[in-house]
N, C-alpha and C positions, 0 to 999 in steps of 0.2 A: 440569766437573761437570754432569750429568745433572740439568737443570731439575725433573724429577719424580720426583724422591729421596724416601724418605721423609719427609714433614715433620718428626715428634718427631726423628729421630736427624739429620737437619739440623740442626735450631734449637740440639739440645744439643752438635753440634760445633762449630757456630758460636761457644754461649757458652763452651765450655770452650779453643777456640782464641783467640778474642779477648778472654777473660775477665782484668781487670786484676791479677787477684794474680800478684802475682812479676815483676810489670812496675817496679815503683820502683827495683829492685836495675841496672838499664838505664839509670835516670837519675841514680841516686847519684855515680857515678863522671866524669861530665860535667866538673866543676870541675876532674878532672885535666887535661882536652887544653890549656885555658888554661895553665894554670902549666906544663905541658910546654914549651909556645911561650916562655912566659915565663925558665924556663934556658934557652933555643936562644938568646934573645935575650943573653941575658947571658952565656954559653959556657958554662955549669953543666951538665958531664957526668953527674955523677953523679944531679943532679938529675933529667934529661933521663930520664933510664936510669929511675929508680926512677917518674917519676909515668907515663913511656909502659908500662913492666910495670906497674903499678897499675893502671892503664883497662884494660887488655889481661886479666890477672886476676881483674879483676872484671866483665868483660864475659863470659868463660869461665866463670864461678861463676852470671851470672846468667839463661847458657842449661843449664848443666844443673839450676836451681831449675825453670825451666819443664818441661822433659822430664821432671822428678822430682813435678813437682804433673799431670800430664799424666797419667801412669802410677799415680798415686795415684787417679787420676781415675779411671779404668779397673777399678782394682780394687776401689772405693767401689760402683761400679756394680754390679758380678757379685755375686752371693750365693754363687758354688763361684770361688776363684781363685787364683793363687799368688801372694807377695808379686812385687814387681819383683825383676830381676834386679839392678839398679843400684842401688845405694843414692843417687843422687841429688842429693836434695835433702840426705841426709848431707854429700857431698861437695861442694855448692856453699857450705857454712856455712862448711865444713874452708878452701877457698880464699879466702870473705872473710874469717874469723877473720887466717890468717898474711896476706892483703894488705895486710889494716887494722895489724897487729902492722909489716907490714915499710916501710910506708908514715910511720907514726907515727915508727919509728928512724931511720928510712935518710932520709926527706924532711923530716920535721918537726922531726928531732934529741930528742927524748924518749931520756930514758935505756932503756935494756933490759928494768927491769922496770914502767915505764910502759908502754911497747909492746906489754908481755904484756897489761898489764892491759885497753888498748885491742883486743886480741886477742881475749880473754876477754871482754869485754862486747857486739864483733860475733858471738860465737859465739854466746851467751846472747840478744842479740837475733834472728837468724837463727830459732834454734829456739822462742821465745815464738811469732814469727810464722806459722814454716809447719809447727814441728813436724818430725820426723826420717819418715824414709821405713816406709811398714807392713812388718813384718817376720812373723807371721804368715798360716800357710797356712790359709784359710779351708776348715777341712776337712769330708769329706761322710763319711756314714758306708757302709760296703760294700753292696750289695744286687744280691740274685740271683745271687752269685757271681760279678759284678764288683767289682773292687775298688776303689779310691778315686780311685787313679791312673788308673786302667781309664776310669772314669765323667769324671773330670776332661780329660782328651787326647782322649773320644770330643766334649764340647762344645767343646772346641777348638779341635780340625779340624769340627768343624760349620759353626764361627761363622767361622771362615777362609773355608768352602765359600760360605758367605749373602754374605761381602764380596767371594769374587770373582765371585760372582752380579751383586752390584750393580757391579761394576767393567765388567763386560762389557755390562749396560747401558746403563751411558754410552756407547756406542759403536753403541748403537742408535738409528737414527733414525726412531720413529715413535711416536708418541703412547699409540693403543691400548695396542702391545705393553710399552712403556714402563712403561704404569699395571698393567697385569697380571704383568708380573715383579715389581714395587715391592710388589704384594698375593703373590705367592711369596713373598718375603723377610720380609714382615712378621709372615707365618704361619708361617713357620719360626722365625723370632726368638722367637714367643710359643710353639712348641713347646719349645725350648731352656729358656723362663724356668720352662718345666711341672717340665721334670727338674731344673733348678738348684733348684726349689723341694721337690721330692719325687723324688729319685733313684733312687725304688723304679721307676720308669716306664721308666726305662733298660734295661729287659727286653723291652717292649713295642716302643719307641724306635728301640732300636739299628739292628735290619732298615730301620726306615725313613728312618733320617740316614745308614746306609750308600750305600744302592740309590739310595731317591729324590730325596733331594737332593743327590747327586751326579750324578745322572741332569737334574736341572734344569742342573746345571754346565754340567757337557758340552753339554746341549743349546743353552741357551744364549753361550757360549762358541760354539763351530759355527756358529750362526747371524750371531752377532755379526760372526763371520771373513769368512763366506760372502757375508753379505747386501750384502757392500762392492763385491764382485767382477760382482753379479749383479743385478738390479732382478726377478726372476723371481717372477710371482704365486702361484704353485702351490706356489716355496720359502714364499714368506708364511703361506700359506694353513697349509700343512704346519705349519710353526712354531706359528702360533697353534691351532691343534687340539691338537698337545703340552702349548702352555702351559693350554690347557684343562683338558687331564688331570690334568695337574698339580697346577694349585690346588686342582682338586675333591679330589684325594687329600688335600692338606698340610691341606684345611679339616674333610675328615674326621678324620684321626688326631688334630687338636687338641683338635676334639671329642671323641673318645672318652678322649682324655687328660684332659679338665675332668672326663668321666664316668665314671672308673674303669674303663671297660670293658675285656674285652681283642678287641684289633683283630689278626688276624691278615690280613697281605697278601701272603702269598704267591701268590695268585690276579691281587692287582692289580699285583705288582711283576713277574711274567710278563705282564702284560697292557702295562704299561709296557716293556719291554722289547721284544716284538714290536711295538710301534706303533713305537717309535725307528727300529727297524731297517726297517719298513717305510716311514717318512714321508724317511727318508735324511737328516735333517737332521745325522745325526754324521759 
């Protein structure tokens, strides 16, 4: 990982990767490996069988609770998003509910409709705590004759383009250059939050999350590839004059985005265009 990542969207992958909710459901199940050992010890197959599927079960339940609080994550953040595709955190409830139901009958000997009922109170617990996965599509209303979908898949593939912007900079070794893609990305991210927040901008927008930022891509990307092969200063040199442009462009359209204005660039998206092709960095 690229030591000079953005700070804020560092800090908040950090806490939401190592953040302790839906971590207990990891240690709940613990007490089976003992008594596992403890039928082996005694020849209890059946035993053997149900507490090793039981830790097995509920170690499976208590990684899709993370994946399912993860993506919950993700969409808590966005103000335009689509529910998850997985329901999750649903389905991790689903597998401790019948573990604990099959565990109760099958290990502990509980009649059938105890088992349900220990079924039913893992279920009930499960969703007290983490709640069921968002099923609503956080919708935008149409504008300028894009549609909903339209404006939703254009920040999409945006915010795809900005991450493998920063991916590619990790594979850059140099300081400068480093800290000057990390201010592209930042300014792009705060253009994206413009249209998530006012989707009428997506008129303005669009030309320039097509062209320019995907124009940082590639260039980026390019150099990333290139600069491995080659220590050449004049590549350097080139490179940073692009990313120059660049930002100046991304910190104008932002601005005229806070300002209402309408920004037309077709002037500077030709201008960007000839300097690529002349600086040879693609």
């Amino acid at each position: 990982m690229n030591q000079f990542r953005k700070p804020k969207r560092f800090v908040s992958d950090i806490l939401q990767r190592y953040s302790p909710r839906g971590l207990l459901l990891y240690f709940l199940p613990m007490a089976l490996i003992p008594a596992t050992f403890i039928a082996l010890g005694k020849g209890h197959l059946s035993d053997i069988l149900v507490n090793a599927a039981g830790f097995a079960f509920y170690m499976l339940a208590a990684w899709c609770l993370r994946k399912g609080l993860q993506a919950e994550h993700s969409y808590a953040k966005s103000r335009i998003a689509r529910p998850p595709q997985k329901p999750l955190k649903t389905i991790a409830a689903v597998i401790t509910a019948l573990t604990t139901g099959m565990i109760a009958w099958l290990g502990a000997g509980h009649t059938l409709p105890v088992a349900l009922m220990f079924a039913g109170g893992a279920f009930l617990g499960m969703y007290l705590s983490y709640g069921f996965d968002p099923r609503d599509e956080k919708k935008i209303t149409a504008a300028h004759g894009y549609s909903r979908n339209e404006i939703l898949q254009t920040l999409e593939d945006s915010s795809r383009i900005i991450r493998s912007i920063e991916q590619a900079n990790d594979r850059i070794r140099n300081t400068e250059l480093n800290q000057r893609i990390e201010r592209i990305c930042e300014v792009a991210d705060s253009i994206l939050a413009e249209i998530e927040a006012d989707p009428r901008d997506i008129r303005r927008a669009r030309k320039f999350l097509n062209v320019y930022l995907d124009g940082a891509r590639q260039v980026t990307e390019g150099y990333a590839k290139t600069h491995q092969q080659t220590q050449s200063g004049e590549l350097e040199q080139n490179f940073r004059n692009v990313l120059e442009t660049i930002e100046s462009v991304f910190q104008e359209q932002h601005q005229k985005l806070l300002e209402e204005d309408v920004f037309d660039l077709d002037v500077k998206i030709e201008v960007l265009t000839t300097q690529l092709k002349r600086e040879g960095i693609l």
